[in-house]
LUMMIPA-888941 format. One line per field, with one value per residue (C-alpha): residue number from 0; residue in one letter; x, z, y. Coordinates in steps of 0.25 Angstrom, whole numbers. Each point is the difference from the previous one (the first is absolute). Example, Ala and Ser with C-alpha at 12.3 -4.5 7.8 and 13.67 -1.06 7.14 Angstrom:
2
pos <- [0,1]
code <- [a,s]
x <- [49,6]
z <- [31,-2]
y <- [-18,14]
This chain:
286
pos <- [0,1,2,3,4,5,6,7,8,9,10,11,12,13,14,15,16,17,18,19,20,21,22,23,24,25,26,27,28,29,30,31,32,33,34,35,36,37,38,39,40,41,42,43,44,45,46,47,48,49,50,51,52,53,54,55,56,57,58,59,60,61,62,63,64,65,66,67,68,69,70,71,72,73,74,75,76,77,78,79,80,81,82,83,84,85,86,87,88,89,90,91,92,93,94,95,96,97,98,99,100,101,102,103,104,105,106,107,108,109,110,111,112,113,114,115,116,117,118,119,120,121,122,123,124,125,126,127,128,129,130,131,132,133,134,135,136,137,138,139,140,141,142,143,144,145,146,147,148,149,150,151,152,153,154,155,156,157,158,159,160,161,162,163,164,165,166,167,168,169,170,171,172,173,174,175,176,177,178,179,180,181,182,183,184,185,186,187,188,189,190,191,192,193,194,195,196,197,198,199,200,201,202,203,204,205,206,207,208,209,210,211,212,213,214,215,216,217,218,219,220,221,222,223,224,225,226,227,228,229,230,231,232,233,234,235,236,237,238,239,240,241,242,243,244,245,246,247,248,249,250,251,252,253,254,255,256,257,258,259,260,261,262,263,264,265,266,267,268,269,270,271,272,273,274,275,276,277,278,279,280,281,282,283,284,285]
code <- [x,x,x,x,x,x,x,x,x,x,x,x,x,x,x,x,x,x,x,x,x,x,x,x,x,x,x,x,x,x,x,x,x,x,x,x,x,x,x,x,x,x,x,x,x,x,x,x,x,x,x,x,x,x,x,x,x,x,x,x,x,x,x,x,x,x,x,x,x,x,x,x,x,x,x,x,x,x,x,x,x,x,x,x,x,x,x,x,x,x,x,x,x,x,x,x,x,x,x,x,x,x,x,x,x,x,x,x,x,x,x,x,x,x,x,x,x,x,x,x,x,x,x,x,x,x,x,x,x,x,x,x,x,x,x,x,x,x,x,x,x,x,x,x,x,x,x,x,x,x,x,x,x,x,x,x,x,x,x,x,x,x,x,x,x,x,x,x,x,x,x,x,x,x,x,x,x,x,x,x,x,x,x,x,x,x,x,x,x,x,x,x,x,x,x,x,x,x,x,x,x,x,x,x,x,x,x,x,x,x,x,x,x,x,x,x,x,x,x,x,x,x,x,x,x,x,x,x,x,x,x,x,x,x,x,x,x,x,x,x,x,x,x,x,x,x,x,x,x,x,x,x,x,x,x,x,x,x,x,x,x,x,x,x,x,x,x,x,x,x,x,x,x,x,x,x,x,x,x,x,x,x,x,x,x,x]
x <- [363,-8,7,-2,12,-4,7,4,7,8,17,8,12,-2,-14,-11,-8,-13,-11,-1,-15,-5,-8,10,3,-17,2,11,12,11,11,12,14,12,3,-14,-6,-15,1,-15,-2,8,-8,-15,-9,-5,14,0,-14,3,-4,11,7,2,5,9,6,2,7,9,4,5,9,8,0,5,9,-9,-4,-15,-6,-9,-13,-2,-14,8,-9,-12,-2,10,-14,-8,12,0,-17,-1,10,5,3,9,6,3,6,12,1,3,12,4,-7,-10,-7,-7,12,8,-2,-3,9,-7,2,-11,-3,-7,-15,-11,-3,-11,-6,3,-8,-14,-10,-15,-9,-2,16,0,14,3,4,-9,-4,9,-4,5,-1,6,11,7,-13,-5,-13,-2,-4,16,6,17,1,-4,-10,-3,-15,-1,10,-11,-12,9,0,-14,-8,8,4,-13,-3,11,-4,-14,5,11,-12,-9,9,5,17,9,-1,11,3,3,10,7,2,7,8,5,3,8,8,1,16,3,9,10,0,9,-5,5,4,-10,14,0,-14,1,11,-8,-9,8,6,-15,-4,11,-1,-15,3,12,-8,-16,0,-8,8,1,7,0,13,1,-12,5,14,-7,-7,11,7,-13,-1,15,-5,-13,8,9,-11,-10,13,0,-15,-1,9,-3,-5,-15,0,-11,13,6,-14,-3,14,-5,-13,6,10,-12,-8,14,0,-14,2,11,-9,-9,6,6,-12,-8,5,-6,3,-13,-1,10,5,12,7,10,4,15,-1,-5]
z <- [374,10,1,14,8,9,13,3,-10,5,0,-4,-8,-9,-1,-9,9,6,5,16,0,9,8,8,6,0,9,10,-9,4,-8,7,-4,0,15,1,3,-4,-9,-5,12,-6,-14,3,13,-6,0,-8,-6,-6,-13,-12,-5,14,5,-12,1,14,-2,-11,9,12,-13,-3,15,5,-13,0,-13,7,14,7,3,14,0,7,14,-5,3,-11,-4,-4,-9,-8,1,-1,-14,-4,-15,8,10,-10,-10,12,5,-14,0,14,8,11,3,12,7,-10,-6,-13,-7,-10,-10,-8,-15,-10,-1,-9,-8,7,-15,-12,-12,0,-2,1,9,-11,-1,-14,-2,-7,-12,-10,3,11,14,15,12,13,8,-14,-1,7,1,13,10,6,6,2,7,-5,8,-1,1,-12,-10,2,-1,-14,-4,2,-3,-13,-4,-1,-6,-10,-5,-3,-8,-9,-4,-4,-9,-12,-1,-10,-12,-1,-13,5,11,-11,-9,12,4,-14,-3,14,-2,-17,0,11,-6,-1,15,10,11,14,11,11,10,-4,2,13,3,-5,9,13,-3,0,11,8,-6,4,13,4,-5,0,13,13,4,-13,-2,-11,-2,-1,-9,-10,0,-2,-11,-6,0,-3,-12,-5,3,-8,-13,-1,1,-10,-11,4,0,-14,-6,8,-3,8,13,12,10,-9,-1,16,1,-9,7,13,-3,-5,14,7,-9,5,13,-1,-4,9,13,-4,-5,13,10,12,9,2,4,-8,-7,9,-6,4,-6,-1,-12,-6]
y <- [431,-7,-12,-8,-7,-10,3,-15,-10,-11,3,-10,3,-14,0,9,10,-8,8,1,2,12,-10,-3,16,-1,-13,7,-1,9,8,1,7,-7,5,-9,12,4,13,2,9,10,2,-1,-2,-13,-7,-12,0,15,0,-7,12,5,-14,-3,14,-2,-13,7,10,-10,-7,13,4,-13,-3,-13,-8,-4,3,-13,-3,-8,-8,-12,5,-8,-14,-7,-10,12,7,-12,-2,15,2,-13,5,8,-9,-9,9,6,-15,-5,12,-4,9,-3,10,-5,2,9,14,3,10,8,12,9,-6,6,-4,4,12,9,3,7,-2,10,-11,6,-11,-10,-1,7,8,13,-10,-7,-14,0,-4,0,-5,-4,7,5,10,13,-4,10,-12,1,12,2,-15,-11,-9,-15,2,11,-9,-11,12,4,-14,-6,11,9,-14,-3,14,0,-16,5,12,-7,-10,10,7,-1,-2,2,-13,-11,7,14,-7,-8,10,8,-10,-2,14,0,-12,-4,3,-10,-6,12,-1,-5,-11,7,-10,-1,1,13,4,-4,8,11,-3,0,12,5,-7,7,14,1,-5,9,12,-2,-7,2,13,10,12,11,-3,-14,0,9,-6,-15,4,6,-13,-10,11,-4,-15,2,6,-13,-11,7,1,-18,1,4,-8,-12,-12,2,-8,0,1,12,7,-1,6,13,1,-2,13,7,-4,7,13,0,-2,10,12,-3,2,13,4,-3,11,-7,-9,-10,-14,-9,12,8,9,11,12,3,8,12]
C-alpha cells in the first residue's frame, strides 16, 4: 500500500508525464497556485522542501480547491545560464515542448512513482517462495520506511543485489526439465484457444490504470477503497474467464498479474488503519 507519488511531473495535456526532479525545490524552486500565490506555507513549516507525500498532497489539494488541472513551480528567479547548466535534461525536455523555463513556470501534477516495498525478503534477498528471490524497491528489505528515498533505493540495490546474486549462485534451482514439464501441463490444449487482440488488452489495461488511480491514489478513503475494489473484483472475473481460454501472450499475462498487483493493493490499504508516510488514509466508514 506504500506506493510513492512524486510531487512534481511535468503538465502538458499532449505530452506523457516527465519527472520534475526535486532538485529544483532543493535549489529554491517555488510552488505557486494558480493565483501565483505560494501555498506550502499552509501544510508544513518547511514549505517546499517538506517531505513528498506532504508536498504532493498539498499540491493536490490547491488542484480541488482552485478547480485547476496543475499548480506551477517558478525557478525563472535564478540566473537563466545556471537553470540550463544546473538541469539541462530538464531545460531541454520543456524547451522541446515549448516552454522555457528560464523565463516561464512549470506546471506540474503529482504522478505515481515507486513502490515503498512489499515482498519479505530476509537480508540475502530470499522470499517466502522457493528459489525465488527479490530485491530492489519491489521488496521490504526494512532499509526504507513509509517514503521512499533516493539514497536507500541505491543502499537496496548495491548492497541486497549484491546479497541476492550470491545467494541464487550458491543454490540449487529447479531443473530445465521440472519447468518444461509445467509449462506443458499448463499449455498442451492451446490449440482449443482463442488469440485475443492486444487492442483489447490494452483497453483493459486503461480501464485499470484509471480505476487504481481514482480509487488508490494519494488521498484514500474507506469508502473509496471498498467501492474500488468492488469494481476491480468485477474486472478481475472477466479477464481471468479471457485468461484461460486465451491463447498465452506476455501483454495478456502482465494484464493478469497487473489486476492481481491492484487486488493486492486493494487489501492492503484497508488493512493498514494508519495514516504513515505515503500511505493516507480516512476512515468514512464503520
Amino acid at each position: 500500500e506504500y506506493i510513492q507519488f512524486q510531487p512534481t511531473s511535468l503538465y502538458h495535456p499532449s505530452e506523457p508525464r516527465f519527472l520534475i526532479s526535486e532538485a529544483l525545490r532543493g535549489a529554491g524552486a517555488k510552488l505557486l497556485n494558480p493565483r501565483r500565490e505560494r501555498f506550502m506555507k499552509k501544510y508544513h513549516p518547511d514549505w517546499e522542501l517538506a517531505p513528498r507525500d506532504v508536498v504532493a498532497r498539498a499540491i493536490h489539494q490547491e488542484m480541488l480547491d482552485n478547480d485547476s488541472p496543475c499548480v506551477y513551480l517558478d525557478i525563472t528567479f535564478k540566473e537563466g545560464d545556471w537553470i540550463a547548466d544546473r538541469f539541462p535534461h530538464i531545460f531541454t525536455h520543456c524547451l522541446q515542448v515549448g516552454l522555457d523555463i528560464r523565463h516561464e513556470f512549470i506546471p506540474v501534477v503529482p504522478a505515481a512513482h515507486y513502490a515503498c516495498g512489499g515482498i519479505s525478503v530476509d537480508t540475502r534477498g530470499r522470499t517466502t517462495v522457493n528459489n525465488l528471490w527479490a530485491t530492489g524497491e519491489v521488496t521490504c528489505s526494512g532499509v526504507h520506511g513509509a517514503n521512499r528515498l533516493a539514497s536507500t533505493s541505491l543502499l537496496e540495490c548495491v548492497v541486497w543485489g549484491y546479497r541476492c546474486a550470491q545467494a541464487i549462485t550458491g543454490s540449487s534451482t529447479s531443473s530445465p526439465a521440472d519447468n518444461h514439464s509445467y509449462m506443458y501441463e499448463r499449455h498442451q490444449n492451446l490449440s482449443s484457444r482463442k488469440h485475443i487482440k492486444n487492442e483489447r488488452v490494452h483497453e483493459y489495461w486503461k480501464e485499470l490504470r484509471e480505476l487504481t488511480w481514482a480509487y488508490l491514489g494519494m488521498i484514500r478513503t474507506t469508502s473509496l477503497l471498498r467501492k474500488g475494489l468492488k469494481k476491480l473484483l468485477s474486472l478481475q472475473q472477466e479477464v481471468n474467464e479471457i485468461y484461460t481460454h486465451a491463447v498465452p501472450t506476455d501483454s495478456l499475462a502482465g494484464l493478469y498479474n497487473g489486476i492481481e498487483a491492484g487486488r493486492l493493493l486493494f487489501h492492503s490499504s484497508l488493512n493498514n488503519k494508519r495514516s504513515l508516510g505515503c500511505h493516507y488514509l480516512i476512515h468514512d466508514q464503520d
